[in-house]
C-alpha positions in Angstrom: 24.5 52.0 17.5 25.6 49.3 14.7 28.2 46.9 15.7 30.7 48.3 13.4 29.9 51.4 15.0 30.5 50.1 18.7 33.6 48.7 17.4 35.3 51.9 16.0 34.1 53.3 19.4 35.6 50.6 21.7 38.7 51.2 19.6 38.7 54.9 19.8 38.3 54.8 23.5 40.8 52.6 24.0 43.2 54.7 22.4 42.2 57.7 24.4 42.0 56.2 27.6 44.4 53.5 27.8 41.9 50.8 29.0 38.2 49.4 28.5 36.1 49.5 31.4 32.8 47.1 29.9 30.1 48.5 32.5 31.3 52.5 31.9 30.8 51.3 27.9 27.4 49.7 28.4 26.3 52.9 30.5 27.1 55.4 28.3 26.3 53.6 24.9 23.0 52.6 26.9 23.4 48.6 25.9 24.1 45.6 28.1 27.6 44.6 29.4 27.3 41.3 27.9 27.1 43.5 24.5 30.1 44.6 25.2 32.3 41.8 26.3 31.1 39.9 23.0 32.6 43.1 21.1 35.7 42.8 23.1 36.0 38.6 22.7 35.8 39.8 18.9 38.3 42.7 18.6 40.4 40.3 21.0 40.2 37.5 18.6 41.7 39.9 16.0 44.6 41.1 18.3 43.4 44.1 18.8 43.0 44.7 22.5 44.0 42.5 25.4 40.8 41.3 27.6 41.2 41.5 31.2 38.7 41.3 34.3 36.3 44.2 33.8 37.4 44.8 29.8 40.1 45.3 28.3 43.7 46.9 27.9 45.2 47.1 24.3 47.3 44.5 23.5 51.2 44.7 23.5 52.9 44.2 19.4 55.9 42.6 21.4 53.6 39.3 20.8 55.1 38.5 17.9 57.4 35.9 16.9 61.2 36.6 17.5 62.3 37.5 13.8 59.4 39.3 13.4 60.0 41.3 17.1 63.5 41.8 15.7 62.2 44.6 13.2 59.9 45.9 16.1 61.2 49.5 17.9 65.1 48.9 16.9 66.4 52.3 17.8 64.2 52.5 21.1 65.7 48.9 21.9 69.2 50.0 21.2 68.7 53.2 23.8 67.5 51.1 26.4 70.3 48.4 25.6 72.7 51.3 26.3 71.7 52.6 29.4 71.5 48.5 30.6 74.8 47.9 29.7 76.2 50.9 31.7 74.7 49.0 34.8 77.1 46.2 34.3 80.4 46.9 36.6 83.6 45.0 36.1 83.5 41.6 37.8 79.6 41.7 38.3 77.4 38.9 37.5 74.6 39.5 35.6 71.3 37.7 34.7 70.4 38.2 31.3 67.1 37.5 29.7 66.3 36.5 26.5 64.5 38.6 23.7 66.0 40.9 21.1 66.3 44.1 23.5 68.4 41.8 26.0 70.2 41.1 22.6 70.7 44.6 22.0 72.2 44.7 25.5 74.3 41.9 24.7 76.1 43.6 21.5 76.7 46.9 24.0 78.4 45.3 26.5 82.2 46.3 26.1 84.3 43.6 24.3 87.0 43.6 27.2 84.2 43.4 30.3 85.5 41.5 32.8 82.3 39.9 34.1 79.6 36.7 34.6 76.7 36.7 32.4 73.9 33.8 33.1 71.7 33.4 30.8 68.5 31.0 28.8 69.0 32.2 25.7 71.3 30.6 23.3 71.5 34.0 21.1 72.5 36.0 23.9 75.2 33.1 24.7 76.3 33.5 20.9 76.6 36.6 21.2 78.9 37.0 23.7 81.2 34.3 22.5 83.8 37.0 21.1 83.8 38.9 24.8 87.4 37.1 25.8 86.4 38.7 29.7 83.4 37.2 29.8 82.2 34.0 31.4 79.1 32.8 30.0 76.5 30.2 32.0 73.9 28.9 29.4 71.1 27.3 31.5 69.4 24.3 29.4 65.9 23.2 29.2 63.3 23.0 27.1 63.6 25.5 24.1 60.8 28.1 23.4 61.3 28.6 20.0 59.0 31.8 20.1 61.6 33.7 22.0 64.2 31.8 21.7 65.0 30.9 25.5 64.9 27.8 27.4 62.0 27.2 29.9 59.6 24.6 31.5 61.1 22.6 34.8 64.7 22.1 33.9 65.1 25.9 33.1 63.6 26.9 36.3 65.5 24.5 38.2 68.7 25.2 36.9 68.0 28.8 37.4 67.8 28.1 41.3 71.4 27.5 41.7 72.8 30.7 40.1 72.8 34.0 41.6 73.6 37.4 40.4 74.1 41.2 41.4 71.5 42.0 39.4 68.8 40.7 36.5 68.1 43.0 33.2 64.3 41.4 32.5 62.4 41.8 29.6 58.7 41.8 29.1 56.1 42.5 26.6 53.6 44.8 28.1 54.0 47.4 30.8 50.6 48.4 32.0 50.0 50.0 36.2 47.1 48.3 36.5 48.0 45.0 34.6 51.8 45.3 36.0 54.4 43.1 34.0 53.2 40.7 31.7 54.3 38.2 28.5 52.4 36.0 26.1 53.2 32.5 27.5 53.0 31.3 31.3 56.1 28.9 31.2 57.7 32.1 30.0 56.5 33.6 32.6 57.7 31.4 35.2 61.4 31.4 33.9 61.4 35.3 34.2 60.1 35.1 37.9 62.6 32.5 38.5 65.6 34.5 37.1 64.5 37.6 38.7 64.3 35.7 42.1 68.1 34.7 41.8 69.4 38.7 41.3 69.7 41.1 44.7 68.1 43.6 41.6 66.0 43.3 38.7 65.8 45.9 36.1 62.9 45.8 33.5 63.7 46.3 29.8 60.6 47.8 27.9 60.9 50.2 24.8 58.5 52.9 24.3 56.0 50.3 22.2 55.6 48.2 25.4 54.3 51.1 27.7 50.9 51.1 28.4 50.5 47.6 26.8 49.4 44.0 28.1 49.9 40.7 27.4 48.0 37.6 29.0 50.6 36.3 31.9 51.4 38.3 34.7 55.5 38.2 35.5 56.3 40.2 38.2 54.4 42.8 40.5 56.0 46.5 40.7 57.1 45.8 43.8 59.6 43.2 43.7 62.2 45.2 40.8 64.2 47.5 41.0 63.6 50.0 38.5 62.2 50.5 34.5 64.4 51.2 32.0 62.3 52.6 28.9 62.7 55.1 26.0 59.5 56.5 26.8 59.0 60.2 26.8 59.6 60.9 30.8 56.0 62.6 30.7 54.2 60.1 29.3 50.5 59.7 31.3 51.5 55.8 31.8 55.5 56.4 32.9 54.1 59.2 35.4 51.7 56.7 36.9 54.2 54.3 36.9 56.2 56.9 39.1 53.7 57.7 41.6 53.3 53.9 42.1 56.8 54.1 43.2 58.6 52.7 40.3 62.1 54.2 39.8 62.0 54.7 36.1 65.8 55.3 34.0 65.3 56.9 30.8 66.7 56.0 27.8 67.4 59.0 25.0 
């Protein structure tokens, strides 16, 4: 089989199935593994699937920069903004993340909510500024431009002194086997330290995002509270998500 033949394959299969596993590939194509993993480095340097231990999981679009992500799934983000918002009681605190679906929550939230809303992302803070109810708790540090949020060491360790009823989290690939995961580790490690701070975390992740990965692991399945997604309900990945556990709100 050519190379460009192996590649339509790998890229087929992933489709199909959802993941790459390299040693099935070499088997049934009849070539060596190494083979393979040099296909996957390639299709991987083109953004086109997301190598992990084993082979590979296709990559997440939520990758891009934070303009560009703003174009990205609007009318799933806007049902999944919905159905976060009607979380928020009256004189709750709330952790909210940055990214434009925690935007999207932002602009749902009633204009007259009584309520605390912590956040690292100076857009969401914006946002909120014409919400007379609302106190607002920017946490400062070193700004990731990408997404818009503060991060690195002072982020985290102003995020240690808040606490919250709950956390609305976003990520950029929800995968059962690769769990929770985002482009950048210091982005990463805000998340984990925001969602450490809340008695719940609730995951944000339109329909794009299911069944995707990104490089940085955030969170494992077990430590939130729930996934809050547009996806069709019988979708093969949400259903696995379920019988992993995962209490998954749908968005429509």
């Amino acid at each position: 089989m050519l190379a460009a033949e192996r590649r339509d394959h790998l890229l087929g299969l992933l489709a199909r199935e959802g993941k790459i596993v390299a040693k099935d590939v070499a088997a049934e194509l009849g070539i060596s593994e190494d083979s393979v993993r040099r296909d996957l480095r390639d299709l991987a340097s083109e953004g086109l699937c997301q190598r992990v231990y084993g082979g590979a999981l296709p990559v997440s679009p939520a990758v891009v920069g934070y303009a560009a992500r703003q174009t990205v799934a609007p009318d799933g983000k806007r049902k999944v903004a919905s159905v976060a918002a009607g979380l928020v009681r009256p004189g709750g605190a709330l952790i909210l993340d940055g990214g434009t679906t925690a935007l999207a929550v932002a602009h749902e939230l009633p204009r007259d909510l009584v309520c605390t809303v912590i956040t690292h992302s100076p857009t969401i803070a914006a946002a909120l500024l014409d919400h007379p109810q609302a106190e607002l708790y920017l946490l400062g540090g070193r700004v990731f431009k990408h997404s818009a949020v503060t991060c690195g060491a002072a982020a985290v360790e102003a995020a240690q002194n808040v606490s919250a009823d709950f956390c609305l989290l976003g990520v950029t690939g929800v995968h059962p086997e690769a769990g929770l995961t985002t482009g950048d580790a210091e982005e990463a490690a805000m998340k984990r330290a925001l969602a450490a701070r809340a008695a719940d975390t609730y995951i944000l992740a339109s329909s794009e995002k299911i069944g995707t990965a990104s490089r940085f692991r955030v969170l494992p399945w077990e430590e939130i509270s729930g996934l809050i997604t547009d996806a069709d309900p019988h979708d093969t990945v949400v259903e696995q998500l379920k019988a992993l556990g995962v209490e998954v709100l749908t968005a429509d």
